[in-house]
Every structure is written in structure tokens, then in C-alpha cells.
C-alpha positions as CSV (number, residue, x, y, z in Angstrom):
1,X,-145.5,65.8,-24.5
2,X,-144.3,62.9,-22.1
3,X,-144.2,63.6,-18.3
4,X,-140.9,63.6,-16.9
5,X,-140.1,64.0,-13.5
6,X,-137.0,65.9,-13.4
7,X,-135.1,65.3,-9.1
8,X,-136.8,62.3,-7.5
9,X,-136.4,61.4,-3.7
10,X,-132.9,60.0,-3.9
11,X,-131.7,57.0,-1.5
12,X,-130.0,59.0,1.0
13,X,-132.9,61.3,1.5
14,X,-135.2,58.2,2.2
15,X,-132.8,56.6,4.6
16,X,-132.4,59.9,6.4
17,X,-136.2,59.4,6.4
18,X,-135.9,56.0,7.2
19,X,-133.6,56.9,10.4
20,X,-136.3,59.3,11.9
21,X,-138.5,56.5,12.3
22,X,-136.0,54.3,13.7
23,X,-134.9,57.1,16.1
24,X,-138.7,57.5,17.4
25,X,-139.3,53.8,17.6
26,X,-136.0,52.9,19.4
27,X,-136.9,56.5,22.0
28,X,-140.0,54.7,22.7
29,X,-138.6,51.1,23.4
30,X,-136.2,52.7,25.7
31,X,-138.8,54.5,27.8
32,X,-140.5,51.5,28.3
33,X,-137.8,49.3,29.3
34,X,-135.9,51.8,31.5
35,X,-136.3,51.0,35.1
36,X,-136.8,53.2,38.1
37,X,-133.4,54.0,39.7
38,X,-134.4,55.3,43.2
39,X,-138.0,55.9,45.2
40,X,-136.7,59.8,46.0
41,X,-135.7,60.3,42.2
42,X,-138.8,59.2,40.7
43,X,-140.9,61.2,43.4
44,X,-139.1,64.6,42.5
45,X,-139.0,63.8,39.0
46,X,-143.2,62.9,38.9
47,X,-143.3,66.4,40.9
48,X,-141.3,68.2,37.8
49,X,-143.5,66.8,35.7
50,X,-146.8,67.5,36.8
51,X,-145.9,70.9,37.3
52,X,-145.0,71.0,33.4
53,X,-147.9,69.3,32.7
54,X,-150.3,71.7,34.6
55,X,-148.9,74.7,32.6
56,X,-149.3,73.3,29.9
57,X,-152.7,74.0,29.4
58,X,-154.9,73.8,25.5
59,X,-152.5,76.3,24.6
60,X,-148.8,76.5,23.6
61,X,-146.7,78.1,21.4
62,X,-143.7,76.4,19.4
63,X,-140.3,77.7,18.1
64,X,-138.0,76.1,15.1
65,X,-136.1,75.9,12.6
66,X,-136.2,73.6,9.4
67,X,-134.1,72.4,6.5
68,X,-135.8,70.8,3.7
69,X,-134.9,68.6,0.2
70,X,-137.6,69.9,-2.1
71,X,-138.7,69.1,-5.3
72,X,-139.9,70.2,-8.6
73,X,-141.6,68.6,-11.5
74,X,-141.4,69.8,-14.4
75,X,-142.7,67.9,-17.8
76,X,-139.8,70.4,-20.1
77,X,-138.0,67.3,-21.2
78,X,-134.0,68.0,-21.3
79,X,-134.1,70.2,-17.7
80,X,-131.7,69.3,-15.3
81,X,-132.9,70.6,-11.7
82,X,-130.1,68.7,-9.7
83,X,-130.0,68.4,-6.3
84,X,-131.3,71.3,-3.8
85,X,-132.1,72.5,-0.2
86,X,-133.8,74.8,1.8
87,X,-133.4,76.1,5.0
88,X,-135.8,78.6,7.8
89,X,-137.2,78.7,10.7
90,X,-141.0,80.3,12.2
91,X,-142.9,79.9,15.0
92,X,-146.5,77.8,15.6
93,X,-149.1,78.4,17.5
94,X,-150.6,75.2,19.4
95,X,-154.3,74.3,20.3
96,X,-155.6,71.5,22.2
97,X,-159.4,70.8,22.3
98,X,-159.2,67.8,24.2
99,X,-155.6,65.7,25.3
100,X,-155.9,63.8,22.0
101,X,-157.0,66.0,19.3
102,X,-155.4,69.8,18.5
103,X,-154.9,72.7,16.3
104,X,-151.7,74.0,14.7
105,X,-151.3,77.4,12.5
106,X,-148.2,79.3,11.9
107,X,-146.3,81.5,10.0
108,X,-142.6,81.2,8.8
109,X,-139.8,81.7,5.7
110,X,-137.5,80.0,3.9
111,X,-134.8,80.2,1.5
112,X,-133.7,78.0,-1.5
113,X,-131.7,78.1,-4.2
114,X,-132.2,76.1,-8.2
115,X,-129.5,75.7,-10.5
116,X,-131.6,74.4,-14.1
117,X,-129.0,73.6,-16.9
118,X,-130.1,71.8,-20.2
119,X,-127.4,71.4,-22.9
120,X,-129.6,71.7,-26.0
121,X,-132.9,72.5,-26.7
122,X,-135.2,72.5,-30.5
123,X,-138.5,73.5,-31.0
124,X,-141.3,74.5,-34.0
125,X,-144.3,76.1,-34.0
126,X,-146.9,78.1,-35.8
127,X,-147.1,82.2,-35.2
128,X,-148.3,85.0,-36.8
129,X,-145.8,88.7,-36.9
130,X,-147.2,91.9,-36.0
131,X,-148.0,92.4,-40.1
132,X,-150.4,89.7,-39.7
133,X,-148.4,86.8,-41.5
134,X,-148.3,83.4,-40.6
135,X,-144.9,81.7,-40.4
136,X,-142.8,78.9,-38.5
137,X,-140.9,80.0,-35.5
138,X,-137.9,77.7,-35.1
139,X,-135.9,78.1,-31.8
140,X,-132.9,77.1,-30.7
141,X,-130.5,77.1,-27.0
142,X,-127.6,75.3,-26.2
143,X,-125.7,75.7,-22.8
144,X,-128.3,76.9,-21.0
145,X,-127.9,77.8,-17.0
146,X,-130.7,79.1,-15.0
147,X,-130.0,80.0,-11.0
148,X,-133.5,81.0,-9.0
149,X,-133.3,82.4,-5.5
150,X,-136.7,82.0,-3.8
151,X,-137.5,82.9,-0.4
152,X,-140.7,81.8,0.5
153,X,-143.5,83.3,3.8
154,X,-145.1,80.0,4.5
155,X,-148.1,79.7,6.7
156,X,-149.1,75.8,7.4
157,X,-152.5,75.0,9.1
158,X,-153.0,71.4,10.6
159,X,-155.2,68.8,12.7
160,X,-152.7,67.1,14.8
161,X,-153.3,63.5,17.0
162,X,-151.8,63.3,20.2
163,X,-150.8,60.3,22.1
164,X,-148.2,60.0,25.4
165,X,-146.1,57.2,25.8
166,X,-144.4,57.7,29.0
167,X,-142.0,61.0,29.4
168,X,-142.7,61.7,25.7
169,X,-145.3,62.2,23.3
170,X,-145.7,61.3,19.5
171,X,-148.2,62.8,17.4
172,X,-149.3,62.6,13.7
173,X,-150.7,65.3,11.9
174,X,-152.4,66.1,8.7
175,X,-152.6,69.8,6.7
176,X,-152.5,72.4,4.3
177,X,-149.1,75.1,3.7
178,X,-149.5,78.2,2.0
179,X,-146.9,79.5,0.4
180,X,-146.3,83.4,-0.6
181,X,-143.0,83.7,-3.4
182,X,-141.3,87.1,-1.2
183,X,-138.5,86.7,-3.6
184,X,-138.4,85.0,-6.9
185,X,-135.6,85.7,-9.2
186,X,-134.0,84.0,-11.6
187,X,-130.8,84.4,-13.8
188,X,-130.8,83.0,-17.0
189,X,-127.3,82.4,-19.6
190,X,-126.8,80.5,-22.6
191,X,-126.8,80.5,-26.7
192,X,-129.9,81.1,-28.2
193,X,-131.5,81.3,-32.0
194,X,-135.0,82.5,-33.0
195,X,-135.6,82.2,-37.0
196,X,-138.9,82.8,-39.0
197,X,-139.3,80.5,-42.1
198,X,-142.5,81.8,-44.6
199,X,-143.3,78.9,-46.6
200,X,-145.2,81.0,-48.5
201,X,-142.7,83.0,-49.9
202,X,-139.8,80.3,-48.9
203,X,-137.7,82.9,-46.8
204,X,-135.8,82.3,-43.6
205,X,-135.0,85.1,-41.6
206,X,-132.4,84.2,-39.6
207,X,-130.3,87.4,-38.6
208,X,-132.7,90.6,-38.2
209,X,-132.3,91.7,-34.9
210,X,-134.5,94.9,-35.6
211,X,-137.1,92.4,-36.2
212,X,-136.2,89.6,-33.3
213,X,-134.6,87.0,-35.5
214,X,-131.1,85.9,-34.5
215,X,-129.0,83.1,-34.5
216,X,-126.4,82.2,-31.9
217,X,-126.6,84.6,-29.9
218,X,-125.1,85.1,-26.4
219,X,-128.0,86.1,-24.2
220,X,-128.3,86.8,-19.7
221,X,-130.8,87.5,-18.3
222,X,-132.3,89.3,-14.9
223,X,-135.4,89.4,-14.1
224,X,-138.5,88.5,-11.7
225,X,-140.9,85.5,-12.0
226,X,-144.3,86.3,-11.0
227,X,-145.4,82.9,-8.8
228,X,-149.0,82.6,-7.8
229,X,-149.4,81.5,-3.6
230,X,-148.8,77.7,-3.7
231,X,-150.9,75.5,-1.6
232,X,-149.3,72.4,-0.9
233,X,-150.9,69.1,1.4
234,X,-148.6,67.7,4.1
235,X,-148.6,64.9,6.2
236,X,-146.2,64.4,9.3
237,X,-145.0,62.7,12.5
238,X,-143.6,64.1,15.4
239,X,-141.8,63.6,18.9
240,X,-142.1,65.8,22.1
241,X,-139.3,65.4,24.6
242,X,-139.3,66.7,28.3
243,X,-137.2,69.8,29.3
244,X,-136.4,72.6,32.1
245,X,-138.2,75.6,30.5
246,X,-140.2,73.6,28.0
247,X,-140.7,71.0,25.5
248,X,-138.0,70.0,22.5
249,X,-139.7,68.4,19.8
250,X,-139.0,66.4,16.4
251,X,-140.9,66.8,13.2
252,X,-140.8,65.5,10.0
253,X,-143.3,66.2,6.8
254,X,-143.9,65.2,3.3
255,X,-145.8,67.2,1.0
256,X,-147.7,66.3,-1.7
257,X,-147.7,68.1,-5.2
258,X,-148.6,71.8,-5.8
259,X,-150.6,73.7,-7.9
260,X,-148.6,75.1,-10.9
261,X,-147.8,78.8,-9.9
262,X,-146.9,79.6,-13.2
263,X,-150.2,78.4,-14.5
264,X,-151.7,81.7,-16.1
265,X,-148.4,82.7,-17.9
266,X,-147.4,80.3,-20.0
267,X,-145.6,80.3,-23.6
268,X,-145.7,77.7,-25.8
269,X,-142.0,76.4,-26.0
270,X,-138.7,77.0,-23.8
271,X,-136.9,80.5,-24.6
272,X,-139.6,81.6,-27.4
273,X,-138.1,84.9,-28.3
274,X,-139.6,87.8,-29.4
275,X,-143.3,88.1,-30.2
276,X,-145.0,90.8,-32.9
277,X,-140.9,91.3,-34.2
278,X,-139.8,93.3,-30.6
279,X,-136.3,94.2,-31.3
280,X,-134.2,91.9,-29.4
281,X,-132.6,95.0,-27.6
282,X,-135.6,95.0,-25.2
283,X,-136.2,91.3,-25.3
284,X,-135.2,89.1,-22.2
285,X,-136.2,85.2,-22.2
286,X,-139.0,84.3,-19.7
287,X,-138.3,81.6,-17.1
288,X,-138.1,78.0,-18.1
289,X,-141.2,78.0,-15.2
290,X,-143.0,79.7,-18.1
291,X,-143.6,76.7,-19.7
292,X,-145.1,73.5,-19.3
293,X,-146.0,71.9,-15.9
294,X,-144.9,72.8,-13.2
295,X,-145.6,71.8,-9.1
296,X,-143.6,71.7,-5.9
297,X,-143.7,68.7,-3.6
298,X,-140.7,67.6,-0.8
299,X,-139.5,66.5,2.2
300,X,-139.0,68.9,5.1
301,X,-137.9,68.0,8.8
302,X,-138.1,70.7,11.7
303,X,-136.4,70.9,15.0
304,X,-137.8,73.2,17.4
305,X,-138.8,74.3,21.4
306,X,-143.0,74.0,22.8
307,X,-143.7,76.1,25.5
């Protein structure tokens, strides 16, 4: 089946990118073009500093909160993720081995929301019912909404590089977030039909919902996706700025495509109905997560206090 990426990186999501960088690079032209306004100013002000600077120490720990444009590829051709957010906060803790070089691991949760539609889906394939005859499942959906509330414990370990330019201090940093599904739900409406054609007998079954056929049917469902942890790579750059009790900083990351969470329960088409002829009574439709491939990736920027 062809790859599709379903919600790419759109234009205003790279110039909001695009403006971080500028922001950074005009902070730092400023600081070095900014000239001293009086001796007795710069004396107390190198005196504020130093104290900051001497309890600072190879330790610090960081505060923030974050808000986030991820993404989520998907090769189910027809699935329209549209546009998303996420939003959280958590706090870091900070190591520095030498001035240059230091350690950052953390722990923190956030929230998003999906909303999946696809207006019409077809698909065939080869099964076998619970009397041990072979036959064509044929499935049909049209209509289809999906919402999925996730909130996410996320615990991100990186190497970060460290270099001052005047007051403030940029840094680059490189890592790994792990990422714990708290809450997964998901609510699933549309139309659906499940038939079983026997070629060998030339019989459809199209409307035995004792034995899970149906056609047109008005389905919801409720129910829980079971996610694997995700481990996703991120790169980053970020921005300290001086203050009274500490340090503001800047952050922001991209990371780089999952694992598939979904990777040991999958089924082999979109809403496959019943299997072994379970009455559609107890029957829900699994997550369109439940099929194909399926990773995470996104942008993320964070906004938080070092002391």
C-alpha cells in the first residue's frame, strides 16, 4: 500500500519556527552592540551577576511549560488527521560536568486531542468463520469521525552544549523522550457494512447480525487503545536569559519519527468487523491506529524558569 503522510509541517508552523531563530540571532546582535551606559551601573550589575553565577553551580533545576504541533503518519490512505496541538508543562533537572558540556533528564505531561474523519472507505480480504470456511470479507464505512484524547507522562533525557555570549547563553542539545500513553481513548462514529461472500457456494451474507454480517449500519464506539511507550529522538536549541531569582529560558525541539505503538495489535483492514461470526451486539470497531503504520514525530517549543 502507498505511504502517505497524512498532516505535514504546514507554512505557519515553519515560520513560527523560522521566527525563534531570528528572535535568538537578533538577542545576540543586540548584546553585542549595546554599549555601557554608566561605570557605577555596570559595576553593580557585574556584582549581580557573579553572585548568580557563583550559585549556579553543576546543578540546577528548571521549570516550564510547553505547547506543541504534533504529528502523525499514518500509511491508511483516505484518513484525514487535520490540524492539532498539545499543551503541558514538567520540570528538568540540569547537570553540568564542565561549563560546556551537561546533562538534562525530566519528567512531565501533556495533553492532545485528534479528530480522524475519512468519508469512504472499501476493502477485501480472505478469512476463514468460526466453522472453518473460507470466504471474502468485504467491508465498508462512510462518514467516519474518530476523536482521541491522549495525555501523555513524558520523560526526555539529553546531552546539551553550552556556550555564553555575553548576559545570555545559547545551547544546543541532542536526546531521547519517552513517552507513557496515561490516557488513550478514542470515540469512534460512522456507517459501516461487513458482508461474507462464499464463492463456493455463491452466497452473500449481507444482513445476519447473529452471525456479524450487516450492512449500513449506524455504529459508536467507546473504548481504550492500548499504546506501547513511544521513544521518540529530538534535537533542540535554546536561550537562557538573566533574572532576579533565576534564569528564564527559550527552547524549541523537533522530533524525529516514532516507533509504531500500535505495532503488536494490528488487523488487516480499517473497521474489520466481527471475527469467528461474534454477534455484532458485543462488537465495537478497533481504532483506525489498529491498522497500518503508524509513528509520532512534531514540533514542540517550551518556555520555562532555571534555578
Amino acid at each position: 500500500m502507498r505511504s502517505t503522510q497524512i498532516y505535514q509541517l504546514s507554512a505557519k508552523q515553519a515560520l513560527i519556527l523560522g521566527f525563534l531563530l531570528s528572535f535568538i540571532c537578533t538577542s545576540i546582535s543586540l548584546q553585542a552592540s549595546n554599549p555601557a551606559a554608566t561605570d557605577s551601573l555596570e559595576i553593580n550589575k557585574g556584582e549581580e551577576e557573579l553572585a548568580i553565577e557563583s550559585k549556579r553551580g553543576w546543578y540546577s533545576t528548571s521549570l516550564y511549560a510547553e505547547f506543541g504541533m504534533p504529528k502523525i503518519n499514518h500509511n491508511g490512505v483516505g484518513l484525514d488527521y487535520g490540524k492539532t496541538f498539545s499543551y503541558g508543562g514538567g520540570f528538568n533537572l540540569n547537570f553540568r560536568f564542565v561549563k560546556w558540556l551537561g546533562l538534562q533528564v525530566g519528567a512531565g505531561l501533556s495533553f492532545q486531542k485528534n479528530n480522524i474523519s475519512m468519508e469512504s472507505y472499501e476493502a477485501e480480504f480472505d478469512a476463514v468463520d468460526s466453522e472453518g470456511d473460507a470466504y471474502t470479507q468485504m467491508i465498508t464505512a462512510r462518514d467516519v469521525k474518530e476523536e482521541q484524547t491522549w495525555l501523555f507522562l513524558n520523560v526526555p533525557l539529553a546531552l546539551s552544549y553550552y556556550r555564553e555570549l555575553g548576559k545570555i547563553e545559547l545551547y544546543g542539545f541532542g536526546g531521547v523522550e519517552l513517552r507513557h500513553a496515561l490516557i488513550a481513548d478514542y470515540n469512534q462514529n460512522g456507517t459501516f457494512s461487513h458482508q461474507g461472500y462464499y464463492e463456493q457456494w455463491n452466497i452473500l451474507f449481507d444482513d445476519l447480525p447473529a452471525l456479524g454480517f450487516y450492512t449500513d449500519k449506524p455504529m459508536e464506539v467507546e473504548a481504550k487503545m492500548e499504546a506501547d511507550l513511544l521513544t521518540l529522538p529530538f534535537v533542540g536549541i535554546g536561550m537562557f536569559a538573566p533574572g532576579q531569582k533565576g534564569r528564564f529560558y527559550l527552547e524549541a525541539r523537533y522530533y524525529f519519527k516514532s516507533n509504531d505503538p500500535f505495532a503488536d495489535e494490528k488487523y488487516p483492514s480499517l473497521f474489520p468487523g466481527p471475527e469467528n461470526n461474534q454477534a455484532i451486539g458485543t462488537y465495537k470497531n478497533p481504532s483506525v491506529m489498529n491498522y497500518g503504520d503508524v509513528s509520532f514525530e512534531g514540533i514542540k517549543f517550551v518556555l520555562g524558569i532555571n534555578f
